[in-house]
C-alpha positions as CSV (number, residue, x, y, z in Angstrom):
1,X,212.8,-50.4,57.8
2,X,214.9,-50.8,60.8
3,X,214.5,-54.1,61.3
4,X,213.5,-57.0,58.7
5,X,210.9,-59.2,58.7
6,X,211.1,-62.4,60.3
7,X,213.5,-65.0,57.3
8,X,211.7,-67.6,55.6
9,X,212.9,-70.4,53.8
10,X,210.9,-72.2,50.8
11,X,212.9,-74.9,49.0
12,X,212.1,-73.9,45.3
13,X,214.1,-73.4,42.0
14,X,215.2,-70.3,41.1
15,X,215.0,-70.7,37.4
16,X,211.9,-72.5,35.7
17,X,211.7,-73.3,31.7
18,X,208.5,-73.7,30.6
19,X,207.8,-76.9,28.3
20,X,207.2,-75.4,24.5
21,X,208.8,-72.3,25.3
22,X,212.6,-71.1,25.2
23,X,212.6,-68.6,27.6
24,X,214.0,-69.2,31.1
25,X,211.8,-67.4,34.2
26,X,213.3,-66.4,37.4
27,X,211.0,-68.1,40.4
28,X,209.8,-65.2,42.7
29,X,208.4,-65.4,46.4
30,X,206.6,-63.1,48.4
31,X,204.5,-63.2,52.0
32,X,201.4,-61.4,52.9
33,X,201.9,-60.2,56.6
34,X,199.7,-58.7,59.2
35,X,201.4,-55.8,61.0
36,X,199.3,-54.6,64.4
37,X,201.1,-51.4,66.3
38,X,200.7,-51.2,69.7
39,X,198.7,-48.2,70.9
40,X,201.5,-47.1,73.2
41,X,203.6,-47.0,70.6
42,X,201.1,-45.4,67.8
43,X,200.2,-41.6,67.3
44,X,196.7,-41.6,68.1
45,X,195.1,-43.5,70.7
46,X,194.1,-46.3,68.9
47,X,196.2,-49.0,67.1
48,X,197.1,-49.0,63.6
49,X,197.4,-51.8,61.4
50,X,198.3,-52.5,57.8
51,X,198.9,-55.8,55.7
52,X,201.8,-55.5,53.0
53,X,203.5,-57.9,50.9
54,X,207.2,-58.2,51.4
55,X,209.2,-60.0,48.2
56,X,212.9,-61.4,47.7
57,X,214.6,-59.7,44.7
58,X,217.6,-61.4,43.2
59,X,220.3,-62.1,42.7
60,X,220.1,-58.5,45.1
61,X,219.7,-60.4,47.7
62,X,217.0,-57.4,49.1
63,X,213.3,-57.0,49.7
64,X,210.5,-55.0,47.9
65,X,207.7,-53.9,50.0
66,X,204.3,-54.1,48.4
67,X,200.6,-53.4,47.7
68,X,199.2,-57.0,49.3
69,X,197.0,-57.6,46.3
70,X,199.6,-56.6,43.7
71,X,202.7,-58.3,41.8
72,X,204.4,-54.6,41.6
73,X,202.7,-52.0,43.0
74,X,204.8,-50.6,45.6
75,X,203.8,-49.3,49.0
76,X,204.6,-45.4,49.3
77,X,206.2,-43.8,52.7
78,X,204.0,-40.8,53.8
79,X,201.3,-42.0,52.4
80,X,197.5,-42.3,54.7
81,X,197.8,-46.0,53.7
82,X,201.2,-46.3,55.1
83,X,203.9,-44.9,57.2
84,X,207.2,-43.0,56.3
85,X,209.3,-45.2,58.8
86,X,208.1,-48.7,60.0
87,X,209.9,-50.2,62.5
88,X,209.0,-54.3,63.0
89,X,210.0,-54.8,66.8
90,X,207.3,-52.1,67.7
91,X,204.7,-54.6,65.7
92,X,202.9,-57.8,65.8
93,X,203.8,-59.7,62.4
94,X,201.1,-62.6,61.6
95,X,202.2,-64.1,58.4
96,X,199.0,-64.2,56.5
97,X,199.8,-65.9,52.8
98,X,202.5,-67.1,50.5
99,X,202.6,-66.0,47.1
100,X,205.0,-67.1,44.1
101,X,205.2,-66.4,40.4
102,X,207.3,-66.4,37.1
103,X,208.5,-63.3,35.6
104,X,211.4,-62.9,32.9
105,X,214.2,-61.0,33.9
106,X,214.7,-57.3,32.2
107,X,210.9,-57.7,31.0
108,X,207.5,-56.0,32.0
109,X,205.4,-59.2,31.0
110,X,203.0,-60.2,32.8
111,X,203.8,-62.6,35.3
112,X,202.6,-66.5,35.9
113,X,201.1,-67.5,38.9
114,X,203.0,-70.5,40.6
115,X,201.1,-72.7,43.5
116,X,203.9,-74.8,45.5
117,X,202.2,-77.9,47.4
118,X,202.2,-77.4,51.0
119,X,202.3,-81.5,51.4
120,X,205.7,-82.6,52.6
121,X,205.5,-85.7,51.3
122,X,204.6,-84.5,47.8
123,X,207.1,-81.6,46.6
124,X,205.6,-80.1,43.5
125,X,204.6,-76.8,42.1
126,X,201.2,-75.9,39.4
127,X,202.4,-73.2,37.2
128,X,199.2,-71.3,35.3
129,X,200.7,-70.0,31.4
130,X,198.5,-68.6,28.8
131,X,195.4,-70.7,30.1
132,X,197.0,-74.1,30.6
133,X,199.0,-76.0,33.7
134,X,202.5,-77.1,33.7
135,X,204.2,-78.9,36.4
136,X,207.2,-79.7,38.2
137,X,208.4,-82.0,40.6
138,X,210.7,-83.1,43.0
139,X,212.2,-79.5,43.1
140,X,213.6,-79.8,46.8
141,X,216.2,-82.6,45.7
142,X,216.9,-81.2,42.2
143,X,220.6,-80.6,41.4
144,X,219.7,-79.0,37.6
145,X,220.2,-75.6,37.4
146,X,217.1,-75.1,35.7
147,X,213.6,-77.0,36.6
148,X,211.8,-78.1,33.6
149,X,208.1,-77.5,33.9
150,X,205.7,-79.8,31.5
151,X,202.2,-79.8,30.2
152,X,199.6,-81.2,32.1
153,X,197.5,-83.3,29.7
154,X,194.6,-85.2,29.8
155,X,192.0,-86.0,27.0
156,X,188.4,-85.2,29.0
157,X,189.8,-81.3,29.9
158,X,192.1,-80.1,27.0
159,X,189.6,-78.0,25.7
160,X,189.3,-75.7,28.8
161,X,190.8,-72.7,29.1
162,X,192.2,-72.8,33.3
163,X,192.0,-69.0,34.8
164,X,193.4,-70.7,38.9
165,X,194.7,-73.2,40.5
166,X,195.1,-73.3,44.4
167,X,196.7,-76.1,46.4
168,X,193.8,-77.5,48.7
169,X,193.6,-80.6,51.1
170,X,196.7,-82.8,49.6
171,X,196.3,-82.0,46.1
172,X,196.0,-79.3,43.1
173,X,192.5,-77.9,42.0
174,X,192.0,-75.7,38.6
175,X,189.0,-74.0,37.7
176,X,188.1,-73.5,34.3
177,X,186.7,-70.3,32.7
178,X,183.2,-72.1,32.4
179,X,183.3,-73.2,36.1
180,X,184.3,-76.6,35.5
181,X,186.5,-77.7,38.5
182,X,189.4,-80.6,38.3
183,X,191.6,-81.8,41.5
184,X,194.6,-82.9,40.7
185,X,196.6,-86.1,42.8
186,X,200.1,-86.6,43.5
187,X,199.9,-89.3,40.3
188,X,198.3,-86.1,38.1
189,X,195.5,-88.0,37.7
190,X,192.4,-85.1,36.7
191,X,189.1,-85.4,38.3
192,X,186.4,-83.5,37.7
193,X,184.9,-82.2,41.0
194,X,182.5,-79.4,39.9
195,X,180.3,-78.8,37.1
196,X,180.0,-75.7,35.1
197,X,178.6,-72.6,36.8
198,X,176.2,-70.4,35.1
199,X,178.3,-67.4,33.6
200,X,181.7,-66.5,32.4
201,X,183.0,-64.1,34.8
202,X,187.1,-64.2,35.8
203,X,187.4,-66.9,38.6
204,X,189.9,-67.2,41.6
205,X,189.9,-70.2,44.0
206,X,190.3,-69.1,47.7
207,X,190.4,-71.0,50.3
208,X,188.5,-70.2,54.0
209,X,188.6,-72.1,57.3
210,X,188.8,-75.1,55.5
211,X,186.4,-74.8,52.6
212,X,187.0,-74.2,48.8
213,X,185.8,-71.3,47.8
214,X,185.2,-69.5,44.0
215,X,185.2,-66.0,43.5
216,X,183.9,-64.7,40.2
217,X,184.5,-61.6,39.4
218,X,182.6,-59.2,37.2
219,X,184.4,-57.5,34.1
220,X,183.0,-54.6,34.8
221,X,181.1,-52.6,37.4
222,X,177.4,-52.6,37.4
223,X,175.6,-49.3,36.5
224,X,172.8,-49.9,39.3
225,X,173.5,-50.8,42.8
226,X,170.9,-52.3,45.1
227,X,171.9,-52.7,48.7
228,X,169.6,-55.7,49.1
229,X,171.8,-57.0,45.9
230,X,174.5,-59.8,46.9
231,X,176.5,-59.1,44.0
232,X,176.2,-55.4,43.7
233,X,180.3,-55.3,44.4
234,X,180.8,-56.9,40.7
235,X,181.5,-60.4,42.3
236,X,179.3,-64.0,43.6
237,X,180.7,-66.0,46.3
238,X,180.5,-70.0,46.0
239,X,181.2,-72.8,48.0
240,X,182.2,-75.9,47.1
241,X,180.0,-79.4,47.4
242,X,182.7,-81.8,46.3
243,X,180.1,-84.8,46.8
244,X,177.4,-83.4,44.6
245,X,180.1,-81.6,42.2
246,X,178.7,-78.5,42.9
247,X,179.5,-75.0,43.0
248,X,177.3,-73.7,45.7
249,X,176.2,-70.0,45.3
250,X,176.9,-68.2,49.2
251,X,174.0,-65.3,50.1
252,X,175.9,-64.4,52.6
253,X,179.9,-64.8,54.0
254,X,178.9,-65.1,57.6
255,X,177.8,-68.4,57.4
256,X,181.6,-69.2,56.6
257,X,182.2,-68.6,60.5
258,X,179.3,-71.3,61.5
């Protein structure tokens, strides 16, 4: 690249302990951007886009550019989905996400998703292990060098297994591998705001224009496809009905623009 990225600054630890475990994880950032290329400046007469995931490697002090839905995938020059030189001042850059994990250094385990709260006047962090939630807390003023991350308990819920936790409106939400849905307060006080949904797929909490949404995804990919078939792409759509503690199953995603 001739030209990096436009800096960001996140104030997070760089090395996490887990509670129950010994090992000691390096914290890892990453942004999703948006690049556009002018069509004066592109080869063909049209514009060309692409969305990659740029992420800080230490103690390097250097960036990694990757496939946007991928921890370490990376993106390869000459390829059709990407080009051998990219040059930023002759783009657009719309930051699009913020992504952060835990991976141990000099190993190819798999890596824990880490949600940082986006409240400035709560400075946390949700880390998902092995299907349960630790947390950690007051990070920005920390002077330890390592933050200590700790079980998040609570009598009613122990028994799930968690598969993702997003930060949504002020406060933490987990989703279980039935369905069951739990927001989370700056006191770590668990509520239940969704009941069970009807199957057992892999779940990811997104969030759109405002709403909670859940994504389940099929473990495999069905042998017949119907066009007329809402889920015929392995996946169902919900929205969340906080009031009535419901996920509500979406027929369509255009009425998420209405």
């Amino acid at each position: 690249m001739r030209s990096s990225i436009p800096p960001y600054e996140t104030k997070v630890p760089i090395k996490v302990r887990i509670q129950g475990q010994d090992s000691v994880y390096t914290f890892v950032k990453s942004i999703v951007y948006h690049l556009v290329q002018s069509a004066s400046k592109a080869s063909s007469s049209s514009s060309m886009e692409w969305v990659v995931k740029v992420r800080d490697v230490e103690p390097e002090n250097r960036c990694l550019l990757l496939h946007p839905l991928s921890t370490s995938l990376p993106l390869e020059p000459n390829s059709e989905s990407f080009p051998d030189e990219l040059n930023v001042l002759e783009f657009q850059v719309s930051e699009l996400a913020r992504c952060y994990s835990l991976r141990k250094s000099n190993s190819n385990e798999a890596e824990h998703k880490v949600v940082v709260s986006s409240d400035p006047h709560w400075h946390a962090l949700m880390v998902m292990a092995e299907a349960k939630l630790y947390y950690g807390w007051d990070f920005s003023t920390a002077s330890v060098e390592i933050q200590e991350c700790t079980l998040v308990r609570d009598i009613l819920f122990e028994h799930h297994k968690f598969e993702d936790v997003i930060f949504h409106k002020s406060k933490f939400y987990v989703v279980a591998k039935n369905g069951t849905t739990v927001s989370i307060d700056s006191s770590l006080k668990m509520t239940q705001v969704a009941y069970p949904t009807t199957c057992s797929r892999s779940k990811k909490l997104v969030e759109s224009l405002g709403d909670l949404l859940l994504v389940e995804k099929r473990a495999r990919p069905l042998r017949r496809r119907c066009p007329h078939n809402p889920t015929h792409h392995g996946c169902k759509v919900y929205k969340l009905n906080e009031p009535e503690r419901q996920w509500v199953e979406m027929k369509s995603l255009t009425l998420l623009a209405k």
